[in-house]
C-alpha positions in Angstrom: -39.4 30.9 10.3 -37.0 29.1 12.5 -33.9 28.4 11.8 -34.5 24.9 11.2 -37.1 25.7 8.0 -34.6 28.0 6.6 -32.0 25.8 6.4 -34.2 23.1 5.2 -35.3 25.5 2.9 -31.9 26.1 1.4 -31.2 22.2 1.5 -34.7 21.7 -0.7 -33.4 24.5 -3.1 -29.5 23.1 -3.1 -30.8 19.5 -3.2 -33.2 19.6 -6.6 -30.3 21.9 -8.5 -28.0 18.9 -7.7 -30.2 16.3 -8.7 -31.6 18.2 -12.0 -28.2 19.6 -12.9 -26.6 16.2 -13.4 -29.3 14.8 -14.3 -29.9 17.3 -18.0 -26.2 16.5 -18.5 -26.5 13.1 -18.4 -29.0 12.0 -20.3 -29.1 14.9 -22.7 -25.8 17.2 -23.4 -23.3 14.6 -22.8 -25.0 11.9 -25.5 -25.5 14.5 -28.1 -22.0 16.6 -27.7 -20.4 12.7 -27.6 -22.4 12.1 -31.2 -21.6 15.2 -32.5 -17.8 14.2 -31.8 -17.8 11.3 -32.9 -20.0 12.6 -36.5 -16.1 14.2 -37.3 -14.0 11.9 -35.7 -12.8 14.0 -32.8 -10.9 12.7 -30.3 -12.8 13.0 -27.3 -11.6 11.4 -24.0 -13.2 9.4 -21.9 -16.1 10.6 -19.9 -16.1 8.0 -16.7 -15.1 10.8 -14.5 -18.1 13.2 -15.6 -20.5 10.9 -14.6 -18.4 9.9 -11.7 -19.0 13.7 -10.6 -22.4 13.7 -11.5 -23.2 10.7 -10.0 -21.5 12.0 -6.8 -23.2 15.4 -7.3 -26.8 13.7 -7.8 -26.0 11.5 -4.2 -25.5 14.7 -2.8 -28.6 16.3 -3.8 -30.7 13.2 -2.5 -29.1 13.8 0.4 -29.7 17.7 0.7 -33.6 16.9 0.1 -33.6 14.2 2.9 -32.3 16.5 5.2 -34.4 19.4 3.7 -37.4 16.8 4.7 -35.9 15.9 8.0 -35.3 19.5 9.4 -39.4 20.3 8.3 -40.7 17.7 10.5 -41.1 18.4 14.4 -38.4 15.1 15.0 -36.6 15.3 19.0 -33.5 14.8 16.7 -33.7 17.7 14.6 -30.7 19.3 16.2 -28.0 16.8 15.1 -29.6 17.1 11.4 -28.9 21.1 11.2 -25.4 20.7 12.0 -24.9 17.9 9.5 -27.3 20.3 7.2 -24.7 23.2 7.6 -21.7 21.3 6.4 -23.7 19.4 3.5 -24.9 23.4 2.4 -21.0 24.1 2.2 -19.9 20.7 0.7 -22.7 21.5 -2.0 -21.5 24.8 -2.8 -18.4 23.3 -3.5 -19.7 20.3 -5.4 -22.0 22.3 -7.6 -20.3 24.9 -8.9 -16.9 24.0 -8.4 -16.3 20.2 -9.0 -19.2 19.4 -11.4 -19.2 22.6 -13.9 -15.4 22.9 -14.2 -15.0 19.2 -14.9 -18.1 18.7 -17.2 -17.5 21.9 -19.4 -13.7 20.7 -19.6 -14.8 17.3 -20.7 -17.4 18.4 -23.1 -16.2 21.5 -24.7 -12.5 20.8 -24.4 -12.8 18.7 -27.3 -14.4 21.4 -28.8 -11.4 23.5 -29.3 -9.5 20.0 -30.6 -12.3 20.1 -33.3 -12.2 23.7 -34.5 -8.0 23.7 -34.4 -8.6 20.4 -36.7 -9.6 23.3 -39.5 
């Protein structure tokens, strides 16, 4: 494999985590855990910067597949594509784990603790 597949290869892997990641939270955690609050009146605050996060997470996992895409085919450009790849592979390890785990959990299970001091 050259060097160009494997990074492409971690872009594919990096870039469906980040679009199926945000995507479960979304649409199913986030809904239900926001129900479940609001069931015993807990005081939950606003979630616009969750899915500001996600959504910026999700971007960046359409991008990590593009590229992913880009660096498979035999393109005379591929070059400037593996050095934008590199930095997005970084920027996604920081994204992911860092920016969209810490401030999801903290938005959905912080309340959490509010409701079981409440008792």
């Amino acid at each position: 494999m050259t060097k160009y597949r494997i990074v492409g290869v971690v872009n594919f892997l990096l870039g469906f985590l980040e679009i199926i990641y945000p995507l479960i939270l979304i649409f199913f955690t986030m809904p239900k855990m926001y129900e479940l609050y609001a069931q015993f009146h807990a005081e939950v605050p606003s979630p616009v910067v969750s899915y500001l996060i996600l959504t910026l997470v999700f971007i960046l996992g359409i991008v990590n597949v593009f590229l992913g895409i880009k660096l498979f085919s035999k393109s005379a450009g591929r070059d400037s594509y593996f050095t934008f790849a590199i930095i997005l592979i970084a920027a996604s390890f920081l994204s992911y784990w860092i920016f969209s785990t810490a401030t999801t959990l903290s938005s959905v299970i912080m309340p959490m603790s509010a409701l079981t001091s409440d008792f």
